[in-house]
C-alpha positions in Angstrom: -27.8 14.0 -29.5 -26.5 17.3 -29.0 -27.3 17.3 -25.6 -26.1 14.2 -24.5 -22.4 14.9 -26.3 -22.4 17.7 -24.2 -23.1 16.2 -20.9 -20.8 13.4 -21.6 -17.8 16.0 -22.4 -18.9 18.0 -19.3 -20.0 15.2 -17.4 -16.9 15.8 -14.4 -18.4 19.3 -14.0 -21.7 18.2 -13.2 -20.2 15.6 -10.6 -18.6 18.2 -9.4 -21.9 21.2 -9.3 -24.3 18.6 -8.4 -23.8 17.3 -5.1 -23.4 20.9 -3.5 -26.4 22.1 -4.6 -28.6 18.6 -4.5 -27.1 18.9 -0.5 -27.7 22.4 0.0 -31.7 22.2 1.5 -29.8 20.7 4.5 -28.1 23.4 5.8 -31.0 26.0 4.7 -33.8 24.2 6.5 -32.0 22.5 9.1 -30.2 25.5 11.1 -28.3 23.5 13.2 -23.8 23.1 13.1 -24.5 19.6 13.1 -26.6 19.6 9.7 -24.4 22.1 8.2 -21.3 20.1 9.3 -23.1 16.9 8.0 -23.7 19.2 4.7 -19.8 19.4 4.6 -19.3 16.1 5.3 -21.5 14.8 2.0 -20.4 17.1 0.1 -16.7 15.7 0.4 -18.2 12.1 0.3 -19.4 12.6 -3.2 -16.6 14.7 -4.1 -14.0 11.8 -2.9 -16.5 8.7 -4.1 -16.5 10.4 -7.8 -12.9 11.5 -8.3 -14.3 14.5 -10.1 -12.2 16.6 -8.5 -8.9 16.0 -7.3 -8.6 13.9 -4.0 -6.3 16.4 -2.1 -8.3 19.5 -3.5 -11.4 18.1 -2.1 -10.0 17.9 1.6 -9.5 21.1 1.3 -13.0 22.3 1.0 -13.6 22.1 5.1 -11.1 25.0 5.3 -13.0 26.6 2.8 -16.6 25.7 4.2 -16.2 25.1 8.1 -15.5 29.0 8.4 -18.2 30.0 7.0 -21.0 27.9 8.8 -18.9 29.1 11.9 -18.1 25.6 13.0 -14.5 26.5 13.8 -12.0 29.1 13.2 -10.0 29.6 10.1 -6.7 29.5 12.0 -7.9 25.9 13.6 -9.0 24.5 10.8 -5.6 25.2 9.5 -3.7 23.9 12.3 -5.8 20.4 11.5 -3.5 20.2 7.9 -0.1 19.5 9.8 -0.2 16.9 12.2 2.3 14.8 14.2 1.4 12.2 11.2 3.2 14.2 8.9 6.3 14.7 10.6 5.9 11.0 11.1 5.7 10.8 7.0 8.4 13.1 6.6 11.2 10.4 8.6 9.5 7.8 6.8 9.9 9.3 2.9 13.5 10.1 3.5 14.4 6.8 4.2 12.1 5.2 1.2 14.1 7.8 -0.4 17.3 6.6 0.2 16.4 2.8 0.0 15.3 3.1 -3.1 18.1 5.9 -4.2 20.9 3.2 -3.5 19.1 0.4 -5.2 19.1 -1.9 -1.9 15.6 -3.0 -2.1 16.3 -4.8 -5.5 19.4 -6.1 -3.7 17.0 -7.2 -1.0 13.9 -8.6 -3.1 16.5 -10.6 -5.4 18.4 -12.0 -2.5 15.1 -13.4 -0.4 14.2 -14.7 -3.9 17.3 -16.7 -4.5 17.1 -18.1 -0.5 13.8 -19.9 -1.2 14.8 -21.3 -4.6 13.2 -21.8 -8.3 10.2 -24.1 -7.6 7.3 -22.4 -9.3 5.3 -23.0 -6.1 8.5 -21.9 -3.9 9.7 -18.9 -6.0 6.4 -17.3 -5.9 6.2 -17.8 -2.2 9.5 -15.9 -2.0 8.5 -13.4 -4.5 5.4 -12.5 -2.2 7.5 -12.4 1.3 10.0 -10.3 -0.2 7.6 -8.4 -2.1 5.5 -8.1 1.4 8.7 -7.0 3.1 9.5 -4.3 1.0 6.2 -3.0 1.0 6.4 -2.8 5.3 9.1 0.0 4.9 8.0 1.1 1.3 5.1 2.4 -0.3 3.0 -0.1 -1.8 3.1 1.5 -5.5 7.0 1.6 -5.6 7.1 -1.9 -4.1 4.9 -3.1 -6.8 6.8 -1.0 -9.5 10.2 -2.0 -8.3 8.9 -6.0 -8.3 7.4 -6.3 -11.4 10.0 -6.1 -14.1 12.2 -8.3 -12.4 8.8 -10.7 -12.3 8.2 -10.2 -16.3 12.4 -10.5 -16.9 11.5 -14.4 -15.1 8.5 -15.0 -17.4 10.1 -14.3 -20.1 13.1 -16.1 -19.7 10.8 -19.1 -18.3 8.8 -19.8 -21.7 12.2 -18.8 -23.5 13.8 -21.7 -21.7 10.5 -23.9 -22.7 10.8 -22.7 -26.3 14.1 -23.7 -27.0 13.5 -27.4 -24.9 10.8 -28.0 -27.0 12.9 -26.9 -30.4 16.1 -28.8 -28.9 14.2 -32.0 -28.5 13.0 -32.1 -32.4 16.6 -31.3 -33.5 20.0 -33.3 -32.7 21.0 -32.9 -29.4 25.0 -33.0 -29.9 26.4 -30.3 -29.5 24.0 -27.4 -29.6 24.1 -24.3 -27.0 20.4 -23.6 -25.2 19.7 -20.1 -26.3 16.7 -20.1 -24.2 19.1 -19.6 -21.0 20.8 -16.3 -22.0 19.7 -12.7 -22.0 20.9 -10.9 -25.0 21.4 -7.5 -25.9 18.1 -6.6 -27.5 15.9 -8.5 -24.2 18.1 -6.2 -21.7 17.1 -3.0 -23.8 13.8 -3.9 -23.7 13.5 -4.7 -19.9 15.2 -1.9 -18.7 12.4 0.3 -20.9 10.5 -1.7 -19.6 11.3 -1.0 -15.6 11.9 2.9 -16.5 8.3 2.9 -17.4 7.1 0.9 -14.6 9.3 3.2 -13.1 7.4 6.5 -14.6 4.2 4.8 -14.0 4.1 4.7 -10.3 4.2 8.0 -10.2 1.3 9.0 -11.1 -2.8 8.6 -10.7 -3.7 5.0 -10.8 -6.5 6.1 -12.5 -4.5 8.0 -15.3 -2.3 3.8 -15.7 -5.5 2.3 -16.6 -5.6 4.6 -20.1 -2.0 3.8 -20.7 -0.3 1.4 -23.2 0.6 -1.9 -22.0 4.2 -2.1 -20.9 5.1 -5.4 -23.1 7.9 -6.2 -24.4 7.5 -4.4 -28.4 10.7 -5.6 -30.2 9.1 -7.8 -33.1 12.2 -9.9 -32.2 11.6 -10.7 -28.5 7.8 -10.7 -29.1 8.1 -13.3 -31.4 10.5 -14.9 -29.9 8.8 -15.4 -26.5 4.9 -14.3 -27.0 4.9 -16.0 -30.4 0.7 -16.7 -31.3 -0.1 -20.4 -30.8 -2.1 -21.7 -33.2 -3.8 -24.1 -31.5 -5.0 -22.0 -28.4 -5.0 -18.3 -30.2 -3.1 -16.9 -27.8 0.6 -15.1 -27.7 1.3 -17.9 -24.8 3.0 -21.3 -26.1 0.6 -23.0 -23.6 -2.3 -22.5 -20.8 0.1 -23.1 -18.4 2.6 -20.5 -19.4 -0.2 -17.9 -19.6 -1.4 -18.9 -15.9 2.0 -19.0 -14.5 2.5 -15.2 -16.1 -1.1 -14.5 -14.2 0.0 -15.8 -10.9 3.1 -14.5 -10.5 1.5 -10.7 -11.6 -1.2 -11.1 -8.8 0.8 -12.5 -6.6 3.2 -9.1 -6.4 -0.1 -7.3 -6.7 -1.7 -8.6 -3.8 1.5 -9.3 -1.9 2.5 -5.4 -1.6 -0.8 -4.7 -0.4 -0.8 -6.9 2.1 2.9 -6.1 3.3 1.8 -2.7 4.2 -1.0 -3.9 6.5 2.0 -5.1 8.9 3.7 -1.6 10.0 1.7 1.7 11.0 3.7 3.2 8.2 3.4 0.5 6.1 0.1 2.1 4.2 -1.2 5.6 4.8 -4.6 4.1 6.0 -2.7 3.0 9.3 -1.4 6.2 9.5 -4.6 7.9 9.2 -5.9 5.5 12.1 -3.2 5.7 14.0 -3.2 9.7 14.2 -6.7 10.0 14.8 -7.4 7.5 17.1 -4.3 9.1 18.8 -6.0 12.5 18.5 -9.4 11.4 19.8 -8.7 9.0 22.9 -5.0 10.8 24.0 -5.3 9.2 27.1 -5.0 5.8 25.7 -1.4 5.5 24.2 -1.8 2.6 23.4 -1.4 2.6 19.1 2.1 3.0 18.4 4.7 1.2 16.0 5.5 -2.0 18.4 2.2 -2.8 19.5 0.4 -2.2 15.9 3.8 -4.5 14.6 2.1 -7.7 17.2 -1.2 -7.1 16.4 -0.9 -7.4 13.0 1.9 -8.9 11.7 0.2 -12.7 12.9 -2.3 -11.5 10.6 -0.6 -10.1 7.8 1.6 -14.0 8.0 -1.7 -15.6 7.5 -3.3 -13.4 5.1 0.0 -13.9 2.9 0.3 -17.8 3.1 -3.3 -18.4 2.6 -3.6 -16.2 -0.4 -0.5 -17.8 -2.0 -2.2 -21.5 -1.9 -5.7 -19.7 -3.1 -3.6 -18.1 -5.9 -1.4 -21.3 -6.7 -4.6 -23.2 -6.3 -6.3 -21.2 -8.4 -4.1 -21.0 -11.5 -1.4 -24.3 -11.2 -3.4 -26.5 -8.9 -1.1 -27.3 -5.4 0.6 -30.4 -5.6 2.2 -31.0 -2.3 4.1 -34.3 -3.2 6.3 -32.1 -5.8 6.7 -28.8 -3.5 8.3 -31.1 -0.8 10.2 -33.5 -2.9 13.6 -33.8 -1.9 16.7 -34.5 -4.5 14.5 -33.5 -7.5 16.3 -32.2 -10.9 15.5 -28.7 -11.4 13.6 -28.6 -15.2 15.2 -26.2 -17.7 12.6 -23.9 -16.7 13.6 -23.7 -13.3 16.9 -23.1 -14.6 16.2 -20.1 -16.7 14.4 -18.7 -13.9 17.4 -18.9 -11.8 19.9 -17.3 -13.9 17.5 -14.7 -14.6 17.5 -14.1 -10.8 21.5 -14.5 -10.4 22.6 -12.2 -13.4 20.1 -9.5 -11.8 22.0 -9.9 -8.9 25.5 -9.8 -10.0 24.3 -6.8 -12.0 24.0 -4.8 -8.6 27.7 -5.9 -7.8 29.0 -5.9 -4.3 27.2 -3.6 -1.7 28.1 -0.3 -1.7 28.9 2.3 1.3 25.6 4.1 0.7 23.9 0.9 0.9 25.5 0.0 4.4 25.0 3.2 5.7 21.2 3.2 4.5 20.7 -0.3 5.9 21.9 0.7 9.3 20.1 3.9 9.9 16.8 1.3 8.3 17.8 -1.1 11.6 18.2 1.7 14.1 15.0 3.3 12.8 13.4 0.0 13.2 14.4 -0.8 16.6 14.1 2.5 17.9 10.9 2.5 17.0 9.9 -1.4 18.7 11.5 -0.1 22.1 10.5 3.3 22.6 7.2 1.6 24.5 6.9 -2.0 24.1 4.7 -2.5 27.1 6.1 -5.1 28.5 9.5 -3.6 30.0 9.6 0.3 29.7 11.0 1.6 26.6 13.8 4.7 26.1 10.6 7.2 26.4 11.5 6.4 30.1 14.6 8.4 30.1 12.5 11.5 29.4 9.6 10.8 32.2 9.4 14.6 33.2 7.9 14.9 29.8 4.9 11.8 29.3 3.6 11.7 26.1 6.5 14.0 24.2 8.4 11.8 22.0 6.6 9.3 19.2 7.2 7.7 16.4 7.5 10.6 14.7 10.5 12.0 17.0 12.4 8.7 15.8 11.4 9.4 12.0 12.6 12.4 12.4 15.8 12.0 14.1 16.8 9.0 11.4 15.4 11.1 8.5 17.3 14.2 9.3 20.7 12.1 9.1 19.6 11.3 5.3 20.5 14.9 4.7 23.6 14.6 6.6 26.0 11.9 6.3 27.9 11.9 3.6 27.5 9.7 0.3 30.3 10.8 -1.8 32.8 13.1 -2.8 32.2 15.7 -5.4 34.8 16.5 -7.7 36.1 18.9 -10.5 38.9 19.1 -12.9 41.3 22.2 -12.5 43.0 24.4 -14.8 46.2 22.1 -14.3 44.2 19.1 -15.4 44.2 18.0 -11.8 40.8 16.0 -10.0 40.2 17.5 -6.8 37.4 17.6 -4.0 35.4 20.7 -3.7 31.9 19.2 -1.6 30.3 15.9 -0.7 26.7 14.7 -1.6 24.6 13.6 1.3 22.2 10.6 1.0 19.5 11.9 -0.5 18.6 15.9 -1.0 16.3 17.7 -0.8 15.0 17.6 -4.7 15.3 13.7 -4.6 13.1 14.2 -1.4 10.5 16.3 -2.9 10.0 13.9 -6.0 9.5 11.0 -3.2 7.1 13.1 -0.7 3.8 12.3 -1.7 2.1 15.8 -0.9 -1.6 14.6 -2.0 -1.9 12.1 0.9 -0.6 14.5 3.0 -2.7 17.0 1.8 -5.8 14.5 1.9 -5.3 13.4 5.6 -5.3 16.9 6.8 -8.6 16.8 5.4 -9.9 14.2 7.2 -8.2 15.3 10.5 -10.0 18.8 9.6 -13.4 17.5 8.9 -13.1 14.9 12.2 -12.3 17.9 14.1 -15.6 20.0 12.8 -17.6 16.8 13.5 -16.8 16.8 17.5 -17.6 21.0 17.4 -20.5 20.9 15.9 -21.9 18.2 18.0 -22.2 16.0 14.6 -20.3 12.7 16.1 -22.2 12.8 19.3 -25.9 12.8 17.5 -24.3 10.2 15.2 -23.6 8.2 18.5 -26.9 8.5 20.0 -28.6 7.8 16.4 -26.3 4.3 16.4 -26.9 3.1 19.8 -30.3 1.0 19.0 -27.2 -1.0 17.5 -25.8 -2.0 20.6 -28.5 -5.0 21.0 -26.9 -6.4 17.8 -23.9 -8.9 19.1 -20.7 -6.7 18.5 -19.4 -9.5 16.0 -21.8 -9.2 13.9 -21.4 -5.6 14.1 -17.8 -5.8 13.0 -18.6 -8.5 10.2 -20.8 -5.6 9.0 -18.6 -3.0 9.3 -15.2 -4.8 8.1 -17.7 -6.0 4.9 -19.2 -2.5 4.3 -15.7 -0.8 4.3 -14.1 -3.6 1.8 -16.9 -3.0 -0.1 -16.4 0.5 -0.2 -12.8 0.6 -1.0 -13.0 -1.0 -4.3 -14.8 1.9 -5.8 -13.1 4.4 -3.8 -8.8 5.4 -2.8 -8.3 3.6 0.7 -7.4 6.8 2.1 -10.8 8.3 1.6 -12.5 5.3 2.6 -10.9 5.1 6.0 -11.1 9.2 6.4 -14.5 9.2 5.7 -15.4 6.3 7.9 -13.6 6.9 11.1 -15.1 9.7 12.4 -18.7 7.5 12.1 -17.4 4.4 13.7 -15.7 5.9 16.8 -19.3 7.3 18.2 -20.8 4.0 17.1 -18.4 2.5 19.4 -19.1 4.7 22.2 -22.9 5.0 21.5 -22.9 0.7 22.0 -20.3 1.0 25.1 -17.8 -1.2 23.0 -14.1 -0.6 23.0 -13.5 1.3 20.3 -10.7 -0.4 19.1 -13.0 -3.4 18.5 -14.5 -1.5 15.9 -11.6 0.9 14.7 -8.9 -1.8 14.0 -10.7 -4.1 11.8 -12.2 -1.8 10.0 -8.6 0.1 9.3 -7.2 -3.3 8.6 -10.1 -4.3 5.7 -9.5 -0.7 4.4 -6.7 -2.3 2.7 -8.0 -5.0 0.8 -8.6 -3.6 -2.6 -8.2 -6.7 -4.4 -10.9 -7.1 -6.8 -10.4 -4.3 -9.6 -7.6 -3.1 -11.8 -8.5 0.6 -10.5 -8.7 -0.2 -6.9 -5.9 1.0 -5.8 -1.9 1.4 -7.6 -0.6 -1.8 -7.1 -3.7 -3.7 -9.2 -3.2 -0.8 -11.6 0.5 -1.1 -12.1 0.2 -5.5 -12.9 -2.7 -5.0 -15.0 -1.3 -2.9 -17.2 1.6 -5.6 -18.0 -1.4 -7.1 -20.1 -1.4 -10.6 -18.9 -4.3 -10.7 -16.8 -8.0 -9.4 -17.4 -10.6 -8.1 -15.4 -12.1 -11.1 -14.7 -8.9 -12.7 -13.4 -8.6 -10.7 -11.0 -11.9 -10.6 -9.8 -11.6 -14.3 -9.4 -8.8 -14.5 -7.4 -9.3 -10.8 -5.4 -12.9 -12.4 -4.0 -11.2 -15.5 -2.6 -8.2 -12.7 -1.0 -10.9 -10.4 0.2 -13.0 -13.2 2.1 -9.6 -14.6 3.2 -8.6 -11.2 4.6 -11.9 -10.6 6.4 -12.0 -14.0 8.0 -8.5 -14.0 9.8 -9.3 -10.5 10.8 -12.1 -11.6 12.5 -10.2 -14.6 13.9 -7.8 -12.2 15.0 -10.0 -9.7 17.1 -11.3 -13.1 18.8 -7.9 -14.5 19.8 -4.1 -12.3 20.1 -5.9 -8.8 19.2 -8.7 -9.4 22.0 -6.1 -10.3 24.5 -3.6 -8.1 23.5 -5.6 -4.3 24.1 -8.3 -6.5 26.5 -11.3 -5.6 24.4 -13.5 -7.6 26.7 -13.8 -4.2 28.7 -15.1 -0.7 28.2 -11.7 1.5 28.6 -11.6 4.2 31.3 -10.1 6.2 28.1 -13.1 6.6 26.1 -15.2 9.2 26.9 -18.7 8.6 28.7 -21.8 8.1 26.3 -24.5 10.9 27.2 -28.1 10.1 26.6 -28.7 13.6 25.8 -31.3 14.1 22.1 -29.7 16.4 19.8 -32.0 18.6 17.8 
């Protein structure tokens, strides 16, 4: 027993010892780069399947390891940790930064909700399109931490509402005031703990939320008050209802955020990750940048996101079209609460500010400098600089806009002199630096060095082109097929392992399959980036599940429920969409003159 209590308290060091020396025969018997690089490679597998060590500290180890098989230099392996992606990350933080500095994505997610109205089946809708919107310009963790209390503020208020109908109707009905529509002091206290957590949570390892308390309301006043136990069902919901309503509206945020960030190339870190190395490996193609990634996949992402509301509303309130479309139809007292809810959140943001202005302009030039800098279709501004092909991305654009952050000014700081008098001394920019650094997220950037490092040690080595020949028996498979298995192996994959390990891991595999079968390798690449995303099935999957699990309205089972239904949804219009707008748009039908030539040479 002694033994066993041991290797369970040590049982992260042995994940950790393990696959290195179960690996290491590889490298010893095989003398070749390409099995020690393929040593390297499993090694970080495991490493980044298991968690045992950190992500980030495990894409370091090809700096440590591809040195000292002599696969490449220290000084290039180095140069593989800083890429054009990061600068491109950099632009993109300091805005997120400032956005969510200045409040003006609540001012944004609470106006789209209050367009679309209080119809259950209508306000989730608009909870998931603003939700998804946010999370095209955010990161999905704070767009899921920034929806979510303002979600549980609604679902409260909503069975509140039902409460006091319900207590109204047994009592006299003159003159009595309905409780169940105001917010007093002690619910306000308790949401705004409640989004400071939420808040707090975001910011760190999904893996650390899932040990955490649930984020409920604790007052034995509001608990009772809205969560009281029902005797008949043993539950802390009045009805079924009110508990599946709860349950939708948390997945629906959930799933929502993920699927936002599917729709811009810095929407998620796994498009940035394709993005820079497809970029990277085929630089002849220039074909991946913000505008044409936008068309390919926003259709997609529209899809995705209406057909996973009516599986979710489906699912949990049944879809009753008669009532969504009924015109002149008295809004119920819950609808009511839910409204007000929405309206005092509002108001509570008062008119909009000069930083918000200011931060909503520099988001619209950002955005359109970004659409016209190569459209495709009418040459973009990169035209003014044609001595120089090639020169300015995306990430010149980031940068430009995010440098401004730092810039213009926000407001005017001020101190009290001697005399008593208020005077001006400096001014505050839009964000600094500090706020910056608490935004930056350092491990992903540390994480997709790693991958950039190890894709670069597979092409010296020789690794990706024995792959490629090993593959090409593949190519008499019919390429859909081949993608069906591929999309399905990688959403598979990312369930038990982070998204950007998944799609790290994976790329430098599937671009010499492409080339070994003589398919475009974007056939291959972009579906398989695009069902990186969908984590949907676990609470641990990725931080968005994490962050409306831990609310503690939903179980695991729930989501697995309505995540399998998402997933197959997701897969499906992917592979509708590399048959229909994706094919024509990059005209897959072709090999491109931009992908390298498959040799038929046998590597030892």
């Amino acid at each position: 027993m002694k033994v066993f209590s041991y290797i369970l308290v040590y049982r992260r060091f042995l994940l950790i010892v393990l696959p290195p020396l179960v690996l290491l025969p590889l490298p010893i018997i095989v003398r070749t780069k390409e099995a020690e690089c393929a040593y390297t490679l499993a090694v970080v597998a495991a490493l980044w399947l298991t968690e045992a060590l950190p992500l980030p500290v495990t894409a370091l180890l090809p700096g440590l390891l591809f040195p000292l098989f002599g696969i490449t230099a220290s000084k290039e392996v180095a140069s593989a940790y800083f890429k054009d992606f990061h600068l491109l990350l950099i632009g993109v933080i300091c805005l997120a930064t400032s956005i969510e500095k200045w409040n003006l994505h609540k001012r944004i997610a609470l106006r789209m909700v209050m367009t679309v109205g209080v119809n259950p089946a209508w306000l989730t809708l608009g909870l998931m399109s603003s939700t998804a919107f946010l999370s095209m310009w955010l990161s999905n963790t704070s767009t899921a931490a920034m929806v979510m209390p303002i979600v549980e503020a609604v679902a409260q208020q909503i069975i509140s509402a039902q409460a006091e109908v319900e207590a109204t109707q047994m009592t006299s009905l003159g003159g009595s005031t309905n409780h169940g529509l105001e917010i007093d002091d002690l619910e306000t206290t308790e949401r705004q703990s409640c989004i400071e957590m939420v808040f707090c949570l975001s910011k760190i390892s999904f893996i650390s939320l899932m040990s955490l308390p649930i984020p409920l309301p604790t007052s034995p006043m509001v608990t009772t008050n809205l969560f009281s136990m029902n005797s008949d069902t043993g539950t802390k919901y009045r009805t079924k209802k009110d508990h599946m309503m709860c349950k939708l509206m948390c997945l629906c945020i959930a799933y929502s955020s993920t699927i936002g960030g599917l729709t811009t190339i810095t929407g998620t870190s796994t498009n940035l990750i394709f993005s820079e190395h497809f970029n990277t490996r085929y630089p002849d193609c220039r074909c991946i940048n913000f505008g044409s990634w936008f068309l390919l996949s926003f259709p997609a992402a529209v899809i995705i996101l209406l057909l996973s509301w009516i599986w979710l509303q489906w699912l949990f309130l049944g879809f009753n079209f008669k009532e969504m479309f009924k015109c002149g139809k008295t809004k119920t007292a819950k609808q009511k609460a839910c409204a007000e809810v929405i309206k005092q959140e509002y108001q509570k943001l008062g008119p909009m500010r000069y930083q918000e202005i200011v931060t909503l302009i520099l988001f619209i030039v950002m955005a359109l400098l970004w659409f016209s800098r190569d459209p495709g279709f009418v040459p973009g501004w990169s035209a003014l600089f044609s001595k120089y092909p090639g020169f300015a991305t995306d990430s010149t654009v980031a940068l430009l806009i995010g440098i401004l952050f730092f810039i213009i000014p926000a407001k005017r700081l001020t101190k009290t002199t001697p005399t008593g008098e208020i005077v001006a001394f400096d001014y505050s920019p839009l964000i600094t630096w500090k706020e910056f650094q608490s935004f930056m997220p350092w491990d992903i950037a540390i994480l997709v060095g790693g991958g950039f490092a190890l894709a670069d040690g597979c092409e010296e080595s020789g690794l990706s082109k024995w792959i490629g020949n090993k593959l090409s028996p593949l190519g008499s498979l019919p390429v859909w097929l081949i993608i069906l298995i591929s999309s399905l192996l990688v959403t598979s994959l990312t369930e038990v392992a982070s998204n950007p390990a998944t799609i790290t891991l994976l790329l430098p595999i599937l671009s010499p399959l492409a080339e070994a079968i003589q398919v475009n390798p974007l056939y291959i690449l972009i579906p398989s980036t695009l069902c990186t995303s969908f984590a949907f099935l676990l609470p641990v999957a990725n931080p968005p599940n994490a962050i409306v699990f831990s609310y503690g309205h939903l179980k695991v089972m729930d989501m697995v429920k309505a995540g399998l239904g998402v997933n197959i949804v997701g897969v499906a219009v992917v592979m509708l969409g590399m048959s229909t707008w994706i094919w024509a748009l990059f005209d897959l039908s072709t090999y491109p003159s931009w992908a390298p030539p498959i040799s038929n040479e046998t590597m030892p």
